[in-house]
C-alpha positions as CSV (number, residue, x, y, z in Angstrom):
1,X,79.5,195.8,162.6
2,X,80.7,197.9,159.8
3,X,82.9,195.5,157.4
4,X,85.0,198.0,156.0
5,X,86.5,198.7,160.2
6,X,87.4,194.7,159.9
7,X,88.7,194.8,156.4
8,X,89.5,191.0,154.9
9,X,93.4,190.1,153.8
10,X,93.3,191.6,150.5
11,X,94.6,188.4,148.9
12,X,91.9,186.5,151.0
13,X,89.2,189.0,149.1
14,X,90.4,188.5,146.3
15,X,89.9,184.6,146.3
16,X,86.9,182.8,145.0
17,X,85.2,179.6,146.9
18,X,85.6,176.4,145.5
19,X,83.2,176.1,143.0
20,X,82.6,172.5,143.7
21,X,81.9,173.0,146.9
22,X,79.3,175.7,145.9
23,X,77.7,173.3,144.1
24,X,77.8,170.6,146.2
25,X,76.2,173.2,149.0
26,X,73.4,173.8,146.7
27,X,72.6,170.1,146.3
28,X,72.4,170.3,150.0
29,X,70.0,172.9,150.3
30,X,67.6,171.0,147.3
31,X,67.9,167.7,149.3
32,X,66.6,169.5,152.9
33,X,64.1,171.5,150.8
34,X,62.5,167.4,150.0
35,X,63.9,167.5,146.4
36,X,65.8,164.1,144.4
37,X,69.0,165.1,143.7
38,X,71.8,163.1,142.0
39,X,75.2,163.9,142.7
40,X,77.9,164.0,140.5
41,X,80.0,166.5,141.6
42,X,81.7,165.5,144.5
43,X,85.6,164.6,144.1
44,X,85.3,160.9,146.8
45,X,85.0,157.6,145.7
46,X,82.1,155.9,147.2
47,X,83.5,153.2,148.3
48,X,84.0,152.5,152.1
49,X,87.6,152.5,153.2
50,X,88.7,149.0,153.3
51,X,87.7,147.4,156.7
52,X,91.7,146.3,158.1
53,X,92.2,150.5,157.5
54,X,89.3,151.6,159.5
55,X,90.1,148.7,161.8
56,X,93.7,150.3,162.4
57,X,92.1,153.3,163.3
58,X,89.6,152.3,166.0
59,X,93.2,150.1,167.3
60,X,95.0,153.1,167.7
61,X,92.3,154.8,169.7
62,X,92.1,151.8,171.9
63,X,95.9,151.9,171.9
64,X,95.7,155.7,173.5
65,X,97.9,157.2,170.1
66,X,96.0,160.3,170.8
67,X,98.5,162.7,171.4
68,X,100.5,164.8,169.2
69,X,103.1,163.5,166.8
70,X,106.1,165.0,165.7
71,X,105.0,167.8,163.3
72,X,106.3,165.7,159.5
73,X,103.9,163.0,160.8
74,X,104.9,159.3,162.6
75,X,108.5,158.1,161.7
76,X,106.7,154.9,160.8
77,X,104.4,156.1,158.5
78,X,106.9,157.9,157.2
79,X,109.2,155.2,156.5
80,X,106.5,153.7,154.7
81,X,105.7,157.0,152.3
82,X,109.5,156.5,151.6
83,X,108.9,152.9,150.6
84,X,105.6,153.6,148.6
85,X,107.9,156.2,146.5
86,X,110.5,153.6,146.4
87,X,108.6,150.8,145.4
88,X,106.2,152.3,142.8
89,X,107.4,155.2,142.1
90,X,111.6,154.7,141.4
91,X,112.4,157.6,143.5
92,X,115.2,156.4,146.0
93,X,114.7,158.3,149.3
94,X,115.0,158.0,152.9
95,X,111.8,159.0,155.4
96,X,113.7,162.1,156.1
97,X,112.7,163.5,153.0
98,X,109.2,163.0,153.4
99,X,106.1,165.3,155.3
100,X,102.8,163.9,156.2
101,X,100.6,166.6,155.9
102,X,96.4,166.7,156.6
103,X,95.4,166.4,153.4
104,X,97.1,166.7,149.8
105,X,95.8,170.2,149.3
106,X,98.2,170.6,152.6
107,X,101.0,169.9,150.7
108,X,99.9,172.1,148.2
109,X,99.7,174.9,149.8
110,X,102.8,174.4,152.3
111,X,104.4,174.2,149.3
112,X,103.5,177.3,147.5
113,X,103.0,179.4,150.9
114,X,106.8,178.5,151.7
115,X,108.2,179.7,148.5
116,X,105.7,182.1,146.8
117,X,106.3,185.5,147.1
118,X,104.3,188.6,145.4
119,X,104.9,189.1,141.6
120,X,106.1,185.4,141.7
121,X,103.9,183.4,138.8
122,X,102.9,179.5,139.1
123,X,102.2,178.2,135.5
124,X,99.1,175.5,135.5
125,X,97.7,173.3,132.1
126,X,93.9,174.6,132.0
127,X,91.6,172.8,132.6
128,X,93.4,172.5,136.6
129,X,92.0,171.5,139.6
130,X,89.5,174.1,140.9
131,X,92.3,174.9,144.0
132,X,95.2,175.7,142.6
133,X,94.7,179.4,141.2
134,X,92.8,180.3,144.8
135,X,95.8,179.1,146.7
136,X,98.5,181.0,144.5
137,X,96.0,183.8,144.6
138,X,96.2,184.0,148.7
139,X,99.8,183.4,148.7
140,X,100.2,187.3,147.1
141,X,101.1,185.4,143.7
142,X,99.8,185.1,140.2
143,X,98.1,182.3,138.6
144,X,99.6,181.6,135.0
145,X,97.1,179.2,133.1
146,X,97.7,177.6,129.8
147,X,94.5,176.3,127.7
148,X,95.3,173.1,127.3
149,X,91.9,171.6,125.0
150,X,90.4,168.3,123.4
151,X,92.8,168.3,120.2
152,X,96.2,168.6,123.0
153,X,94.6,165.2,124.9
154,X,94.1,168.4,127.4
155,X,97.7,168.3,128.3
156,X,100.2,170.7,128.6
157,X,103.1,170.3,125.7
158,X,106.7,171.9,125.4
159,X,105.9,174.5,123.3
160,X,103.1,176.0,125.5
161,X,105.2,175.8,128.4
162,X,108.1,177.2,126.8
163,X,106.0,180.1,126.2
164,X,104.5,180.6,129.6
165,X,108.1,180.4,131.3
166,X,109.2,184.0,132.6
167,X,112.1,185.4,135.0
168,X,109.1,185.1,137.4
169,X,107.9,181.7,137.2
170,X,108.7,179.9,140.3
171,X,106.5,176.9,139.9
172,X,104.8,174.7,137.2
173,X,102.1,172.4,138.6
174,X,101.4,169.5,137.1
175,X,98.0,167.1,137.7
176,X,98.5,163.7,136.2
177,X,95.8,161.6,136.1
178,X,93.8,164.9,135.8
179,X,91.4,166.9,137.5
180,X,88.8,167.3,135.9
181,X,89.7,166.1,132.3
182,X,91.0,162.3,133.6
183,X,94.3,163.3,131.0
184,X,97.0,161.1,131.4
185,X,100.9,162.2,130.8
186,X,102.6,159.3,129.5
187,X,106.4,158.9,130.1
188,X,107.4,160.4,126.6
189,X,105.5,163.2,127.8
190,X,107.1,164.1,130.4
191,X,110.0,164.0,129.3
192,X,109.9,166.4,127.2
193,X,108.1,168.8,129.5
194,X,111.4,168.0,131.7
195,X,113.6,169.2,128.8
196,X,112.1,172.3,128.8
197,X,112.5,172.8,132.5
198,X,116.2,171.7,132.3
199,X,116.8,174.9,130.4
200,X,115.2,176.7,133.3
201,X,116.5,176.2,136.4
202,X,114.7,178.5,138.3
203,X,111.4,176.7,137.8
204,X,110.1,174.3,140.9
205,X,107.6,171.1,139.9
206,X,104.7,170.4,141.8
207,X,103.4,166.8,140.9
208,X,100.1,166.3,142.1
209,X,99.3,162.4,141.5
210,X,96.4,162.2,144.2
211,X,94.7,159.9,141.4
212,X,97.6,157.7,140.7
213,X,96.2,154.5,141.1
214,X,93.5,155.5,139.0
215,X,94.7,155.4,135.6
216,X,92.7,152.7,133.1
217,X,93.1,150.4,129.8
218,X,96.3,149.3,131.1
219,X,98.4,152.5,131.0
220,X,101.5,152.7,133.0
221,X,101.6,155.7,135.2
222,X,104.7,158.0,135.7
223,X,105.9,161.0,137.7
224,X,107.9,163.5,136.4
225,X,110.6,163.2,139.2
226,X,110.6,159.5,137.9
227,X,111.1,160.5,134.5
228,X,114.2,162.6,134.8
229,X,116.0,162.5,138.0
230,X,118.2,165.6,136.7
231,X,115.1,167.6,137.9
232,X,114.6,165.8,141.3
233,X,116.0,168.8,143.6
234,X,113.3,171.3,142.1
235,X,110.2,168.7,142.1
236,X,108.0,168.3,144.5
237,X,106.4,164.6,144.1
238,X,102.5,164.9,146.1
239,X,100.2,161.7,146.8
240,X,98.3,160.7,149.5
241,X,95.6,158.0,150.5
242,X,92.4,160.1,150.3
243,X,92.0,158.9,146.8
244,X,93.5,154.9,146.4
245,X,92.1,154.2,149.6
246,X,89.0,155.9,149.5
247,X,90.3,158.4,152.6
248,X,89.0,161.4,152.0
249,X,87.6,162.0,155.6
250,X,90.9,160.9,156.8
251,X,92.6,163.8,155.9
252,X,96.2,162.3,154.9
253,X,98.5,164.3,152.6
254,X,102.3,163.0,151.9
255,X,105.0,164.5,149.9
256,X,108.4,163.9,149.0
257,X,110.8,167.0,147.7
258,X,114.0,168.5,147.7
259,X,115.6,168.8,151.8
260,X,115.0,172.9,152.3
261,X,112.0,172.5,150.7
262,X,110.7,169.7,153.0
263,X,112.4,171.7,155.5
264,X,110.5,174.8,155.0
265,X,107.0,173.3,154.9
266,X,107.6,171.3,158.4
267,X,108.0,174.6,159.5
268,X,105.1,176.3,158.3
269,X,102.6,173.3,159.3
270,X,104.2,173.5,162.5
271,X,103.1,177.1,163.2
272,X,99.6,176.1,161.2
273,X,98.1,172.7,162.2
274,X,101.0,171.0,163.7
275,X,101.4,167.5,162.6
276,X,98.4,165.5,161.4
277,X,95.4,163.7,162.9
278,X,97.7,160.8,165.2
279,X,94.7,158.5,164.6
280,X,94.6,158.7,160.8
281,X,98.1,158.6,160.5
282,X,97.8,154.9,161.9
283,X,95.3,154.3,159.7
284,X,97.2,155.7,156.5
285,X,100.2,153.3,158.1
286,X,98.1,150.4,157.7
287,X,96.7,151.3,153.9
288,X,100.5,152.1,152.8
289,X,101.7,148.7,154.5
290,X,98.7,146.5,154.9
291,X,96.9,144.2,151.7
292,X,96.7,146.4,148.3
293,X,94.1,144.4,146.6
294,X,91.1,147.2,147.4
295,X,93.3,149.3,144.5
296,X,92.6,146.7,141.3
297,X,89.2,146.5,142.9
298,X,88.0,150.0,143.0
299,X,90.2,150.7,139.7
300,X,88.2,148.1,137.9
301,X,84.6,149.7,139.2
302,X,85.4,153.4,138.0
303,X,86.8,152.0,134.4
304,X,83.3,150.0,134.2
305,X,81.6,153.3,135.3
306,X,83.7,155.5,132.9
307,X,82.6,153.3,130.0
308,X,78.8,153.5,130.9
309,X,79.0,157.4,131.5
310,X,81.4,158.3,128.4
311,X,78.9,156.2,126.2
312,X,75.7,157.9,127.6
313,X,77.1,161.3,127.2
314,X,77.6,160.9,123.7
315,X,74.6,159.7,123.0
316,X,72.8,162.6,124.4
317,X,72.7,165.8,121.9
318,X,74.6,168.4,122.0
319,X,77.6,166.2,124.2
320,X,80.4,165.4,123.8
321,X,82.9,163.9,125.5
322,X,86.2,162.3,125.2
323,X,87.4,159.0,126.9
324,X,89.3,160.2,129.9
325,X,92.2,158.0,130.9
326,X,92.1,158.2,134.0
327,X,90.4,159.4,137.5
328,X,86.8,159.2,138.1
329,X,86.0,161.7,136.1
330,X,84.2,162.7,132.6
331,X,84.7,166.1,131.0
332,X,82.2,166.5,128.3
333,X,82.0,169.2,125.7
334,X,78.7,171.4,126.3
335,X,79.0,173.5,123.2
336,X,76.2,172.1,121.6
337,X,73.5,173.3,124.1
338,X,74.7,176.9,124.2
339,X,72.4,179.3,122.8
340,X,69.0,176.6,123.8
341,X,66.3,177.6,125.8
342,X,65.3,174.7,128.6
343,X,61.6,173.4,128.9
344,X,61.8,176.0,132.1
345,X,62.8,179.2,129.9
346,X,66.3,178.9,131.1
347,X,68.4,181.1,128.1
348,X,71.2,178.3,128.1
349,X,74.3,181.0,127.6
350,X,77.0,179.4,129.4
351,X,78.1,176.5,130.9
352,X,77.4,177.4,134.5
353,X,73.9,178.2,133.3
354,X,74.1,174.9,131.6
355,X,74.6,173.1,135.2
356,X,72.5,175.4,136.9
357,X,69.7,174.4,135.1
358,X,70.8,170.9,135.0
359,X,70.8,170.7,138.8
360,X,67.6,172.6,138.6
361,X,65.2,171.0,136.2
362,X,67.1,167.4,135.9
363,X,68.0,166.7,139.1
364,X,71.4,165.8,138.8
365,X,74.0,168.0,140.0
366,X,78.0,168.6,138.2
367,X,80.2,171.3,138.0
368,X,81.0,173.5,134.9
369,X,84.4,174.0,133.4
370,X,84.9,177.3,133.2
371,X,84.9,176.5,136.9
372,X,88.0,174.6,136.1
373,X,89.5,177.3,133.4
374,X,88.2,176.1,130.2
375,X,84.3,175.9,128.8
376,X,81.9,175.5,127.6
377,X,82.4,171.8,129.6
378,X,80.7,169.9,132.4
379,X,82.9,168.1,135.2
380,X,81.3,164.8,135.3
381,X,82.3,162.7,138.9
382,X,81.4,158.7,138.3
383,X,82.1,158.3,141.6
384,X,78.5,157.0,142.6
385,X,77.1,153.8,142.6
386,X,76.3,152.4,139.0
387,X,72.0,152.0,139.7
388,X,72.2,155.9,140.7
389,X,74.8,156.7,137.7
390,X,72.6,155.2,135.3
391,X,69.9,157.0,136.7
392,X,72.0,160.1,136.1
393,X,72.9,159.6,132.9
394,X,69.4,159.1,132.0
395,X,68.1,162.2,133.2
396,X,71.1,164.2,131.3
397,X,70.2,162.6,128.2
398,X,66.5,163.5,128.7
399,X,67.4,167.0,129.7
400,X,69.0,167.8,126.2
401,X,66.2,166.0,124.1
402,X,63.8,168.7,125.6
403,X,65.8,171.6,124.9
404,X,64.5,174.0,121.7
405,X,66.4,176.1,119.7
């Protein structure tokens, strides 16, 4: 059938795939072709979800909870985002004020779908998650991306944002612990990010803190909203249990925001996807409610991973890479291997030909930055057990002793 009959949305044609899933599709095509692959580039912690979560799950099913909820998710689970916010987060709320959506990136794009219009521009620190300029992209909008590098901690400061604000900025997003750098925003931080947005009221907050439980060396984690409560009717605060809980599969967003905003998204999911899986929703109940020692357990795993992988990396030449503060993952400098020639005759120009050939003639599969807005860098996920990320970091090491000049 001719394609240009059955034209795509233009915004939809406009978008690119996720580059990590591009990459993680490729590692599946190497693996069913026989080869050994290494993979560290999916965004998942390894770790099963803890056994009293999966056990809620197979209770609901038993239970019969599987029919539809209301479309913001079980007033129960609900009350117990509310609480969660409460509790760790200082943000004083009741469960009406809350959505559970299937998935953070859910949120995300409720969010933005429910308030972007064409011409409108979304400011993001680059390096961003790989999702955020696709989804403002199909929303009709325009992606505004500050370089945020190494020297900044990779984070976003007042004067950058200052200059990126516009009459047609209608959303900063803001990724705290970061994907893919692992950047932390400390509470000084944010605060004065916040008094720059003070001065613009126009300007909605989107907090993405998916990895909030993931933040090392002791640091105290803080959300903008948090921070300064004069900014708590244009923020929207994002988390979820995919992350903490090691969830992904379950496919449980949560947000908290501002009432019409909240307002508007229930009524977008509820002509998309209605409300959430029922039977994940019980099991997201029991993660929020039930024993929260699985957190400190998997927190102290990735900080012993992120040690091994950050020390490796630098040993290996033409590396380097900073100590990320959080997350699980490592975003090392490539800069040294561009312009090398691999033992293959791979003409090393970027850093997507640095991971291409990586994947290819190493074995071991990550993500390049550019892929994430800034290069030349390689996304490093320490999400994999440590016998297999040792065995990773080996083969990077070996890969960049045998490049030539």
């Amino acid at each position: 059938m001719n394609a240009s009959v059955h034209a795509l949305n233009r915004f939809l044609a406009q978008a690119k795939p996720s580059a990590t899933y591009k990459v993680m599709d490729r590692v599946a095509a190497r693996r069913s072709a026989g080869a050994q692959v290494i993979s560290l580039c999916a965004g998942e912690p390894d770790f099963d979800t803890p056994g009293h979560v999966r056990e809620a799950g197979i209770a609901a099913i038993r239970a019969g909870h599987t029919r539809y909820t209301q479309v913001a998710g079980l007033r129960a689970l609900r009350e117990a985002i509310a609480a969660k916010f409460q509790r760790e987060n200082g943000l004083e709320l009741d469960w009406r004020g809350t959505l559970v959506c299937s998935g953070g990136k859910q949120a995300i794009f409720n969010a933005l779908a429910a308030t972007l219009n064409e011409g409108d521009e979304v400011i993001m620190p680059a390096p961003y998650w790989v999702s955020y300029p696709e989804i403002v992209q199909l929303c009709g909008s325009k992606a505004i991306t500050v370089a945020c590098n190494a020297g900044n901690g990779f984070k976003l400061t007042p004067a950058a944002l200052q200059a990126a604000i516009t009459p047609r900025t209608r959303w900063l997003i803001l990724n705290s612990p970061s994907n893919p750098t692992g950047a932390v925003y400390s509470r000084a931080e944010l605060q004065a990010l916040a008094e720059v947005l003070l001065a613009h009221p126009h300007v909605l907050v989107l907090s993405d803190d998916i990895y909030e439980h993931l933040i090392f060396d002791g640091l105290a984690f803080f959300t903008i909203a948090q921070v300064e409560p004069r900014l708590r009717e244009r923020v929207l605060t994002m988390n979820g249990v995919s992350k903490a809980y090691a969830m992904t599969g379950w496919r449980i967003g949560f947000c908290t925001g501002p009432g019409w905003l909240i307002e508007a998204m229930e009524k977008l999911q509820g002509q998309q996807t209605s409300g959430a899986c029922t039977i994940s929703q019980h099991a997201a109940l029991a993660a929020l409610t039930g024993p929260q020692d699985f957190i400190q357990q998997s927190r102290t795993a990735f900080q012993r991973r992120r040690d091994m992988v950050v020390e490796s990396l630098n040993q290996a030449p033409g590396l380097h890479c900073e100590v990320p503060q959080g997350a699980f993952y490592a975003f090392a400098s490539c800069e040294g291997l561009i312009g090398k020639t691999t033992p293959g005759g791979t003409q090393l120009d970027t850093d997507e030909a640095v991971a291409t050939a990586l994947l290819g003639e190493a074995g071991v599969a990550a993500v390049h930055g550019s892929a994430f807005g800034l290069g030349p860098y390689l996304r490093v996920a320490y999400a994999i057990d440590d016998a297999a990320l040792r065995g990773a970091c080996e083969a990077i090491r070996h890969f960049c002793t045998r490049l030539a000049d």
